[in-house]
N, C-alpha and C positions, 0 to 999 in steps of 0.2 A: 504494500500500500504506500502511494506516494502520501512522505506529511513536509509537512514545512510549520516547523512551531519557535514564532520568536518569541524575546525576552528583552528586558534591560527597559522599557518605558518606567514612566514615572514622574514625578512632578519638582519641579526644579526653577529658580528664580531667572531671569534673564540677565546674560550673559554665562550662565552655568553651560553645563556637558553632559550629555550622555550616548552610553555607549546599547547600540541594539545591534542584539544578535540572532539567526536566523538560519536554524538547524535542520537540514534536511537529511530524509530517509524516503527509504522507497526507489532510487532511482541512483544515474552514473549523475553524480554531482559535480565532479572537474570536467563534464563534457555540456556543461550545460549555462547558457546566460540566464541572468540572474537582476532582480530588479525591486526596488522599493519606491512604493506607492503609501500618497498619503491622504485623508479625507479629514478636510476642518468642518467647522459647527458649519461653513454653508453645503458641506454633504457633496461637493465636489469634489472629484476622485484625480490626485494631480501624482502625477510621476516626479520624483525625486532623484531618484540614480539609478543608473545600470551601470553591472559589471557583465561584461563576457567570458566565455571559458580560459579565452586564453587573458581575462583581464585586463582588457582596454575596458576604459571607464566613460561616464558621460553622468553629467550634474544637470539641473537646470538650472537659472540665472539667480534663480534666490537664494541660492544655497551653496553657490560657488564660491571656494574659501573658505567656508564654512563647517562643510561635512564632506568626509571621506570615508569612501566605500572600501571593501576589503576584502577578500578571501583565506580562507584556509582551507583548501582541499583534504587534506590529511584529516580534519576535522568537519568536514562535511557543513563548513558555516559560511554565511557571509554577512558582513559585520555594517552597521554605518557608525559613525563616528559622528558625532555632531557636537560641534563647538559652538559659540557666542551665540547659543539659542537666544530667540526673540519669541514677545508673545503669538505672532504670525505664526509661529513654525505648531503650536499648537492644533493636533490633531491625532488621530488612529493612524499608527504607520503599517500597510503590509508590506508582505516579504512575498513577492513571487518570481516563479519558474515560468521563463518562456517556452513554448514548446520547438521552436526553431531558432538557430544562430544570428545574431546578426540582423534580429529585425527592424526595417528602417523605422522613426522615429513616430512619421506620421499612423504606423499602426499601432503605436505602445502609448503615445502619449496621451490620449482622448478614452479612456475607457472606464466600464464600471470596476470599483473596488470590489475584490471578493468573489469577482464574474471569470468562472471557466468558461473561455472561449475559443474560438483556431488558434488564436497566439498565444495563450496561457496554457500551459499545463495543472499548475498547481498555485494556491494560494496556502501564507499563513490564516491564521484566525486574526491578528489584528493587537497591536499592543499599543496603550494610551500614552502621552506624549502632552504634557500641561505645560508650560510656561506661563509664570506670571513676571508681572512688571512689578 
């Protein structure tokens, strides 16, 4: 059974850190791109970062310099890093499994959280992510 179960959210003041992680079973995990998705209080499902197998990376603009993405294959995880939280950053982060390499941007960026579809294999369940000011 494919899982992907993150951890490491929680509630933190702005300009704090936290580290989430994002552990997968079920499947070849160093052959596989890799991706976090986030949904704030307006329930919009926004893409944050991908990693690829072979670990070429991509941010969006809000969070670049910010948070860095990460793997451990040995450890079947992949990680974000987020520094100088602001209360924007505020939201449910998932962690999912693309089902193909390399998919261009316009198919990953616009989609529902949590939603298996052609391009997703697997989701996490979803870990909370507060910032206050």
């Amino acid at each position: 059974e494919v899982q992907l179960v993150e951890s490491g959210g929680g509630s933190v003041q702005a300009g704090g850190s936290l580290r989430l992680s994002c552990t997968a079973s079920g499947f070849t995990f160093d052959d596989s791109d890799m991706g976090w998705y986030r949904q704030g209080p307006g329930n919009e499902c926004a893409l944050v970062s991908t990693i690829t197998y072979d670990s070429s990376t991509y941010y969006t603009d809000s969070v670049k310099g910010r948070f860095t993405i990460s793997k451990d294959n040995a450890k079947n995880t992949v990680f974000l890093q987020m520094n100088s939280l602001k209360p924007e950053d505020t939201a449910v982060y998932y962690c999912a499994r693309f089902r193909y390499r390399r998919l261009p941007l316009f198919l990953i960026a616009r989609v529902t959280c949590a939603l298996r579809t052609s391009n997703f294999a697997a989701w996490g369940q979803g870990t909370q992510v507060t910032v206050s000011s």
